[in-house]
mmCIF file of the C-alpha atoms, coordinates in Angstrom:
data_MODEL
# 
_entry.id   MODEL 
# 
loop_
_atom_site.group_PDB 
_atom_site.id 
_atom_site.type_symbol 
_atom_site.label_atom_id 
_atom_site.label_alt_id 
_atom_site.label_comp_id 
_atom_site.label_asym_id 
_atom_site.label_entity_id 
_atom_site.label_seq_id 
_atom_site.pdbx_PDB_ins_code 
_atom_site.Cartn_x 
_atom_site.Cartn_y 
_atom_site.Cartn_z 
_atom_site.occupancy 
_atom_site.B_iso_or_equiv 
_atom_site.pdbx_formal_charge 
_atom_site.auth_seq_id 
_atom_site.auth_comp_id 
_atom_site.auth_asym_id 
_atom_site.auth_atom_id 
_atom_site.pdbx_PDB_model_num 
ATOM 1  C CA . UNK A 1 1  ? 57.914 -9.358  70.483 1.00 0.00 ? 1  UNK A CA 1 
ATOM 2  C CA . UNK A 1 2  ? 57.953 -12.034 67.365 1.00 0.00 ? 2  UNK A CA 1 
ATOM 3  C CA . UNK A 1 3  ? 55.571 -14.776 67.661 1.00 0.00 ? 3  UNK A CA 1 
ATOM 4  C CA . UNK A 1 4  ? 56.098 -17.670 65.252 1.00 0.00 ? 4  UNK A CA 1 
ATOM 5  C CA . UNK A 1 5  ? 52.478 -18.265 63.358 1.00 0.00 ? 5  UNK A CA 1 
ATOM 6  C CA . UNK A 1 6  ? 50.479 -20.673 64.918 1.00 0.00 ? 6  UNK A CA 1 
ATOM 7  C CA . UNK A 1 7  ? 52.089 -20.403 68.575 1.00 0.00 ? 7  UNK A CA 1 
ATOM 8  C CA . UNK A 1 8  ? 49.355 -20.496 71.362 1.00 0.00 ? 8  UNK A CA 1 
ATOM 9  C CA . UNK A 1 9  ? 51.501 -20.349 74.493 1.00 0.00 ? 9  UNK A CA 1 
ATOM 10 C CA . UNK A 1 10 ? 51.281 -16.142 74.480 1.00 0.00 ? 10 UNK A CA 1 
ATOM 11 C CA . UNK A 1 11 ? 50.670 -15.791 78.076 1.00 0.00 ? 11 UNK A CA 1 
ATOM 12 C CA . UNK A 1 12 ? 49.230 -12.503 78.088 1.00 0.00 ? 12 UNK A CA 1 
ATOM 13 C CA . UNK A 1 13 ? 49.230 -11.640 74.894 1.00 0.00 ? 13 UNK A CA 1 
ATOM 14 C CA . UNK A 1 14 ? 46.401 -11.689 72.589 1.00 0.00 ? 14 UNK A CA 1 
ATOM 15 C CA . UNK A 1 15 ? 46.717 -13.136 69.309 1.00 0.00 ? 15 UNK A CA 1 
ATOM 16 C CA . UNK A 1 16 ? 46.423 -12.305 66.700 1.00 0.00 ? 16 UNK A CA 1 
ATOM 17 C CA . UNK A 1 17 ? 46.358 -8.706  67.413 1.00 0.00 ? 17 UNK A CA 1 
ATOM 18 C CA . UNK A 1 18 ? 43.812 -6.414  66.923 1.00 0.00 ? 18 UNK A CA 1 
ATOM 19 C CA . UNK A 1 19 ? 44.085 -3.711  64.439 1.00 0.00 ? 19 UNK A CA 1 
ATOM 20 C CA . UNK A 1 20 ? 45.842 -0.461  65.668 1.00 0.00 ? 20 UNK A CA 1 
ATOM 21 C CA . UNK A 1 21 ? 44.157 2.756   63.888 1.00 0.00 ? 21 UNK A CA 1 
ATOM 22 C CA . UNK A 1 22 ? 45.402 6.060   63.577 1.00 0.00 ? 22 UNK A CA 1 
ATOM 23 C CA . UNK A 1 23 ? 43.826 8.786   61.548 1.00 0.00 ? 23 UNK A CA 1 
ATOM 24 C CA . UNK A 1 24 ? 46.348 8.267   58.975 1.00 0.00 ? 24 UNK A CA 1 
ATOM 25 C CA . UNK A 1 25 ? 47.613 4.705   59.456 1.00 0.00 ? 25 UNK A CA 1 
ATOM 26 C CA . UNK A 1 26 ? 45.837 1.017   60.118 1.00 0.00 ? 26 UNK A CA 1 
ATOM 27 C CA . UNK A 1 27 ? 48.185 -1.456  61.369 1.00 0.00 ? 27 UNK A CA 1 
ATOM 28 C CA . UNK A 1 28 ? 47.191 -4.813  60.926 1.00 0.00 ? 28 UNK A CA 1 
ATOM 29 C CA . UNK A 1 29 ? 48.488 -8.651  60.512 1.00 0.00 ? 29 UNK A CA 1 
ATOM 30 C CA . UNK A 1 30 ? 50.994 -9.555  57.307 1.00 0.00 ? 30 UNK A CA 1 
ATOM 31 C CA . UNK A 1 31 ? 48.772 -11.563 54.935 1.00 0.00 ? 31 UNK A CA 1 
ATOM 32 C CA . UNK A 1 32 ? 49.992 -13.639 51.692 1.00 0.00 ? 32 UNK A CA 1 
ATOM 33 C CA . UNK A 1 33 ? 48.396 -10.401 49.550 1.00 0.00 ? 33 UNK A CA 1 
ATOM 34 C CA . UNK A 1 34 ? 51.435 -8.274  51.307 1.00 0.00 ? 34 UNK A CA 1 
ATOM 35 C CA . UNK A 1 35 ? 54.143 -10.669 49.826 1.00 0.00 ? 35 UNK A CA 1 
ATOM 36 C CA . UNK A 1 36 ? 55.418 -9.075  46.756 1.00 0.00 ? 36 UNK A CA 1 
ATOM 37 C CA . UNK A 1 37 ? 55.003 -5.501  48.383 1.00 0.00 ? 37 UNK A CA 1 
ATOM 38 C CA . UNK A 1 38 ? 57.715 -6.787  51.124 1.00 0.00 ? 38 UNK A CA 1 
ATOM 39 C CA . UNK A 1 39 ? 59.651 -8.467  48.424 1.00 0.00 ? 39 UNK A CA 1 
ATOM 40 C CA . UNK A 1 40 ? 59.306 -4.961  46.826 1.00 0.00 ? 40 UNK A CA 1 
ATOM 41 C CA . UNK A 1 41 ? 60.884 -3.053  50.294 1.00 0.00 ? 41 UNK A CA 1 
ATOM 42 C CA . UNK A 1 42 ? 63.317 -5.190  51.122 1.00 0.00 ? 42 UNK A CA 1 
ATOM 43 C CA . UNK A 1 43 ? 64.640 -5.161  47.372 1.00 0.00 ? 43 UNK A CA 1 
ATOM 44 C CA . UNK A 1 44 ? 64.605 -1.499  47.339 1.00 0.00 ? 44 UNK A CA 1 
ATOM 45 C CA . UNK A 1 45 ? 68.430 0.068   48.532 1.00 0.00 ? 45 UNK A CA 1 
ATOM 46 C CA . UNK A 1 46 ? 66.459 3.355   50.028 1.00 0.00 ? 46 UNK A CA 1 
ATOM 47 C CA . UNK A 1 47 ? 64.815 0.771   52.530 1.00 0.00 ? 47 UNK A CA 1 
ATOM 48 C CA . UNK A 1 48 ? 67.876 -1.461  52.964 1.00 0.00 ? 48 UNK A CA 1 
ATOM 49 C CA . UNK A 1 49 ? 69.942 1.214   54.604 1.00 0.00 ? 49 UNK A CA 1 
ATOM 50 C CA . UNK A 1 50 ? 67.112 1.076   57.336 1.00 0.00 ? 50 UNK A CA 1 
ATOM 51 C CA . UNK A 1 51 ? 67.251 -2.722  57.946 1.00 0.00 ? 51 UNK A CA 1 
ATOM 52 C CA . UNK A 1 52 ? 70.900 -3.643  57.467 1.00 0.00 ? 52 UNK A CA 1 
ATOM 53 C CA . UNK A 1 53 ? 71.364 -3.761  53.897 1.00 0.00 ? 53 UNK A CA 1 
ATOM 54 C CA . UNK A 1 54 ? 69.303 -4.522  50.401 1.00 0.00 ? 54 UNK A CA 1 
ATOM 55 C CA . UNK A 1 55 ? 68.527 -8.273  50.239 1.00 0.00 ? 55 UNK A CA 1 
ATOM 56 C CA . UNK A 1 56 ? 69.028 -10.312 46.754 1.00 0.00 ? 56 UNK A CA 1 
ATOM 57 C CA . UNK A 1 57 ? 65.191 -10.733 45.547 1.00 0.00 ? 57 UNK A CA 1 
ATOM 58 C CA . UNK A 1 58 ? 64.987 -14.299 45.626 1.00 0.00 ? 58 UNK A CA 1 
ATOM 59 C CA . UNK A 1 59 ? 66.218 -14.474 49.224 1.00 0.00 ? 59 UNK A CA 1 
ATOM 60 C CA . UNK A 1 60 ? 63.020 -11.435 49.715 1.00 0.00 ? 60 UNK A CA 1 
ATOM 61 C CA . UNK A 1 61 ? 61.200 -14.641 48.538 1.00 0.00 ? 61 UNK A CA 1 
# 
């Protein structure tokens, strides 16, 4: 499920969510820090073939 920042009405759901950790993995909430690394991915062909296609970097932006 997608929640738009900022949205309270949840119902159930808790938010933001807590961290999910694995022994080799810690999910956690995007932060501003993580923008150029996604810009990075979704600019990347290797990774576009996974989510519909490589995106033009300044619509990554």
């Amino acid at each position: 499920m997608r929640i738009a920042a900022g949205r309270t009405d949840v119902g159930s759901a808790v938010w933001p969510p807590a961290l999910i950790r694995t022994e080799r993995l810690v999910l956690r909430e995007s932060q501003a820090r993580d923008r150029v690394a996604f810009v990075e991915l979704f600019d990347a062909l290797e990774a576009g073939a996974h989510v519909g296609g490589a995106r033009p970097r300044e619509e990554s932006r």
